[in-house]
N, C-alpha and C positions, 0 to 999 in steps of 0.2 A: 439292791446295791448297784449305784453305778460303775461305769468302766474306770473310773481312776481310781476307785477304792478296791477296787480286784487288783488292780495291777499292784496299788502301793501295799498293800495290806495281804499280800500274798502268802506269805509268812504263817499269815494266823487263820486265813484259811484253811493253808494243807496242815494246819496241827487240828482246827476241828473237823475236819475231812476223815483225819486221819484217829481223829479219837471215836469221833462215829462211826467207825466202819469199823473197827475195833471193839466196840460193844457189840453191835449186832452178831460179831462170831463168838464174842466172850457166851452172851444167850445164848446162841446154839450149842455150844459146847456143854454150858447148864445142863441146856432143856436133853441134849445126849447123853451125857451122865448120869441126867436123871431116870435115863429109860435103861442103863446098867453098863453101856460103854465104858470102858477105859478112859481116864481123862486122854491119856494120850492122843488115844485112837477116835476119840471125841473132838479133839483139835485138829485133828489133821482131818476126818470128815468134815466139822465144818466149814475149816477154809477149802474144802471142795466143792463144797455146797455154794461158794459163792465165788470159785472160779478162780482164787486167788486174791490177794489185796493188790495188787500195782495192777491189772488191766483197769479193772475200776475205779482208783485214782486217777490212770489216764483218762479216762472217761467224763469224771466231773473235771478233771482240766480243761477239756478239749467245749463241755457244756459251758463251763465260766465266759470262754470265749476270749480268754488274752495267751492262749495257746501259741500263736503267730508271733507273740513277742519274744513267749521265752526260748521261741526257737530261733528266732532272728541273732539274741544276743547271745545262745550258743553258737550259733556259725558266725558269730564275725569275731568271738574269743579265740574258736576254733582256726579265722583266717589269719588272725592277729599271732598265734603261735605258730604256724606254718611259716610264716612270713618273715618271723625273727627265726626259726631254724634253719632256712632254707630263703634266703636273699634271693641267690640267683634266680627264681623261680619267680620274684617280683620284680624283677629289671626283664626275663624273657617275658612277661605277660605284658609289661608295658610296651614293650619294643613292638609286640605282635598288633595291638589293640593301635598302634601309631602308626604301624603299616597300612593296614585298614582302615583308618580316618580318610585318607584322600580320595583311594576310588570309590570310596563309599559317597563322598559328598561331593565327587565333581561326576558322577554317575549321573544324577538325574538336571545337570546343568546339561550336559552333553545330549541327554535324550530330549530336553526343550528346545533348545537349540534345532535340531532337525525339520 
């Protein structure tokens, strides 16, 4: 599968991601019950057996390899609501970042000059 079909088709990944990894403990659970466990306590050892289900979803996310996106477009959701809560904090970042533009760029005209 190529990179635009992970990315578009994300969706239907983490549902069969998530139906597979979900069988494999439903098995275990069986195959414990079958050996005289409590379903309970049958369910709860096997998703210890397998460490939990969300570190291993991050796992085959981080495999798929468009990892980098969906983090990019939580942080700029994330800058995007900062930014309407809190204005002033996007007038002092620009003010700061235009302070810094001139000795930054007449820095190395002055060092050739010499």
């Amino acid at each position: 599968m190529n990179w635009l079909m992970r990315v578009t088709h994300r969706d239907r990944l983490e549902r069969e991601a998530d139906r597979e990894l979900r069988f494999h403990v439903d098995e275990e659970t069986r195959r414990l019950v079958a050996t005289g466990l409590a379903p309970d306590e049958a369910r709860r050892t096997a998703l210890a057996a397998f460490g939990g289900l969300e570190p291993i979803k991050e796992a085959v996310r981080d495999v798929r390899g468009t990892r980098w996106l969906d983090d990019l477009a939580h942080d700029v959701r994330y800058a995007v609501r900062t930014m309407r809560r809190h204005p002033a904090l996007l007038i002092a970042g620009r003010g700061l970042t235009g302070a810094s533009a001139p000795p930054s760029t007449t820095a190395p005209v002055r060092a050739w000059g010499r």
